[in-house]
C-alpha positions in Angstrom: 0.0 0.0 0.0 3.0 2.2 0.7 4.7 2.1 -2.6 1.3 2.5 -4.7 0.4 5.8 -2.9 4.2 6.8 -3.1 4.4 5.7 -7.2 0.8 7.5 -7.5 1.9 10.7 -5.9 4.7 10.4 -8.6 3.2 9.7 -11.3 0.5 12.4 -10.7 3.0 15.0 -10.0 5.1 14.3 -13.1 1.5 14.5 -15.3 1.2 17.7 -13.9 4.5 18.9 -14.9 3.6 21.3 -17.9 6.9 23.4 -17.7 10.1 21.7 -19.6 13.1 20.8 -17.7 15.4 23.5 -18.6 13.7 26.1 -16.2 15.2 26.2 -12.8 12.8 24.6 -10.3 11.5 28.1 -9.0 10.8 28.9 -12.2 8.6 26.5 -13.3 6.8 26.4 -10.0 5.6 30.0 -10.9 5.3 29.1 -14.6 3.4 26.4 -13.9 0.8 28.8 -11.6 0.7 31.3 -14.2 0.0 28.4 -16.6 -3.0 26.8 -14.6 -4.3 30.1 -14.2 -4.7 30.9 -17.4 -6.7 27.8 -18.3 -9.0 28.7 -15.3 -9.4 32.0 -16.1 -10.7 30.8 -20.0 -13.0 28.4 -18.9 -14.6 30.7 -16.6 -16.8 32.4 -19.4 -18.3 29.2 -20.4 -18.8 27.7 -17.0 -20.0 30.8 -16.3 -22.5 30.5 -19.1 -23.8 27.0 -18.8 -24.8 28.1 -15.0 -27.1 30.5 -16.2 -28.1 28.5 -19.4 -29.1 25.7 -16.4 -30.7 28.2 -14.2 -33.0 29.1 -17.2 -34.0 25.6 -17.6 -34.5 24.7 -14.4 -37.1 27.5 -13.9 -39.3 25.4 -16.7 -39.0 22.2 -15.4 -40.0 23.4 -11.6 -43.2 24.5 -13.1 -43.6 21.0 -14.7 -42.2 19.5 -11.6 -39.6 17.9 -13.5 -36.3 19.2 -12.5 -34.7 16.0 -11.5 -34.6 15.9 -15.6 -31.7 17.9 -16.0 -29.2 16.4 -13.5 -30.0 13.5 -15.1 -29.1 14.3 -18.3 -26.2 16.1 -17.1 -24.6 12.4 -15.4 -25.7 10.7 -18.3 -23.8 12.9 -21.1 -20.8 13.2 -18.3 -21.0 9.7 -18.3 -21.0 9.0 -22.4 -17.9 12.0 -22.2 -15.7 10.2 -19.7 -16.0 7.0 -21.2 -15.1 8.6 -24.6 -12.0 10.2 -23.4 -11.2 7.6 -21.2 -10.6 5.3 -24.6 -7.8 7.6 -25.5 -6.0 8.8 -22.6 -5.8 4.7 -21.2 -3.9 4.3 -23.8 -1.3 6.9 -23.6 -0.8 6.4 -19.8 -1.2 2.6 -19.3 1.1 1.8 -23.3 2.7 4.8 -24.6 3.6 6.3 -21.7 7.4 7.3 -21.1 7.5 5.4 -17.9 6.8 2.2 -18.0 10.1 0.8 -18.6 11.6 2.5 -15.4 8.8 1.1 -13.4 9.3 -2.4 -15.0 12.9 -2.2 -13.6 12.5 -1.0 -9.9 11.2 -3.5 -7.9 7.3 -3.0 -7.5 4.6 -6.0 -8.4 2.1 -5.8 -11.6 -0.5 -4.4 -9.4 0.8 -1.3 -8.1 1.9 -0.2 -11.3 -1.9 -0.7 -12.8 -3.3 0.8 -9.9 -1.3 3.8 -9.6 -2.4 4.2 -13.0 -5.7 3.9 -13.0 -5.5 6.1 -10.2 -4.4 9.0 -12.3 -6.6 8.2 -15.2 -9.7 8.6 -12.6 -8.4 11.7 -11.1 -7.6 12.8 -14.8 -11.2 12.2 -15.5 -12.6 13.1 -12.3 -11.4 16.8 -12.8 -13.0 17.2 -16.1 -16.4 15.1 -14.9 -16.0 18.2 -11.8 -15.6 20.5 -14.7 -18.8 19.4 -16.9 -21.2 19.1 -14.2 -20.0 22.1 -11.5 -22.0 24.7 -13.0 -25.4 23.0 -14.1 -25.5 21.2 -10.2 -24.6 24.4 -8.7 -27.3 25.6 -10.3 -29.6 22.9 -8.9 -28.7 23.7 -5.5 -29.0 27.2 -5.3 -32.4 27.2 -7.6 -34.1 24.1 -6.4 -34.4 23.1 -2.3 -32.5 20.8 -1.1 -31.7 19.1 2.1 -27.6 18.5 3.3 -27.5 15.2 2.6 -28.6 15.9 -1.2 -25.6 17.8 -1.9 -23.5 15.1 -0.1 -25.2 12.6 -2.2 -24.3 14.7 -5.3 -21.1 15.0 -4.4 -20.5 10.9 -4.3 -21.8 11.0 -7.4 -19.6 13.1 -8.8 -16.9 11.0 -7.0 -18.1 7.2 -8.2 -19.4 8.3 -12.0 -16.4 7.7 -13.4 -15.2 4.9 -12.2 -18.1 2.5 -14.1 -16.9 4.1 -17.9 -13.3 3.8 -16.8 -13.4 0.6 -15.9 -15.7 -0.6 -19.5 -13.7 1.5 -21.3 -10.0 0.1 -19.9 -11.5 -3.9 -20.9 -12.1 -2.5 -24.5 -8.8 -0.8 -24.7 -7.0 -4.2 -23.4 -9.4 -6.0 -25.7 -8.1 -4.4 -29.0 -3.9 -4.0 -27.8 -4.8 -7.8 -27.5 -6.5 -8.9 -30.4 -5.2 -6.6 -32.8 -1.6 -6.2 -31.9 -1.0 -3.0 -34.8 -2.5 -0.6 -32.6 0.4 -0.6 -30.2 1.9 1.1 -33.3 1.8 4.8 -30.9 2.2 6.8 -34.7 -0.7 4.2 -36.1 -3.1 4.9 -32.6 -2.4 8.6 -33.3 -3.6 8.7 -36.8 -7.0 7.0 -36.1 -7.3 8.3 -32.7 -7.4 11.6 -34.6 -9.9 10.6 -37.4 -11.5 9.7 -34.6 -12.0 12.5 -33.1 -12.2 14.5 -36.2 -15.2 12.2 -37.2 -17.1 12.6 -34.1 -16.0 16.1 -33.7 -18.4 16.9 -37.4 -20.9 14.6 -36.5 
């Protein structure tokens, strides 16, 4: 248990290592800041946006007494999101990431190494679930009443949705690397990956 939550805090520190290593380590402390600031600072307008564009709608559906509607259309498209990402970024931390060789050769079992993975893949996807769904269930709480214990049940919601998609979409991602051994080709999973996305992107 010790050297999972060690190798996660790792491994979760190093994938949140945007600034290159030539800086001096004060450096990119403040680099990295100023960097994660900025990405906050333009999301805020659409966050900011889809609170009010869920405010709106929630007015309607408290006349029809329907207002449970929205939040769950909201987990279900979160869910449909995660699972979508999750089949792309599983594959770049768990096959064609940097790492794994260096892990291979210090002495930790199999199952740390997956786990500590999966662990950042689900807090990877946990931030942008917190990201999709933040404004449209603050919204619910401050429009419609609700008791203590509905916000703590939200909030293990948020916590638990994406472990179900993660876990569906890891099987498939095994599945295929298994089966069809040319997608561990990283320049071959890049090209479709992005035809992929491009595809789903116009449709």
């Amino acid at each position: 248990m010790r050297k999972y939550a060690a190798l996660t805090t790792a491994l979760v520190k190093n994938s949140f290592s945007f600034v290159d290593q030539g800086f001096s380590k004060k450096s990119k402390k403040w680099i990295s800041i100023a960097l994660i600031g900025i990405l906050i600072v333009s999301f805020v307008p659409a966050l900011v946006g889809l609170y009010f564009i869920a405010v709106d709608m929630l007015k309607l559906l408290i006349v029809m007494g329907q207002e449970g509607v929205i939040l769950a259309l909201t987990f279900q498209l979160s869910g449909l999101i995660i699972f979508f990402f999750a089949i792309f970024l599983i594959p770049a931390i768990f096959y064609f990431s940097k790492d794994i060789e260096h892990l291979l050769s210090v002495p930790l079992r199999p199952v740390e190494i997956i786990a500590s993975k999966f662990t950042v893949t689900y807090i990877y996807e946990t931030m942008l679930l917190v990201l999709l769904t933040l404004p449209v269930l603050l919204a619910y709480v401050f429009t419609v009443e609700v008791s203590s214990g509905f916000v703590l049940m939200l909030i293990l919601i948020v916590l638990t949705l994406p472990l179900l998609p993660l876990i569906f979409a890891s099987v498939m991602v095994m599945a295929v690397m298994w089966l069809f051994p040319l997608f561990k080709n990283r320049d071959l999973f890049n090209m479709l990956s992005g035809i992929i996305i491009l595809v789903f992107a116009l449709w």
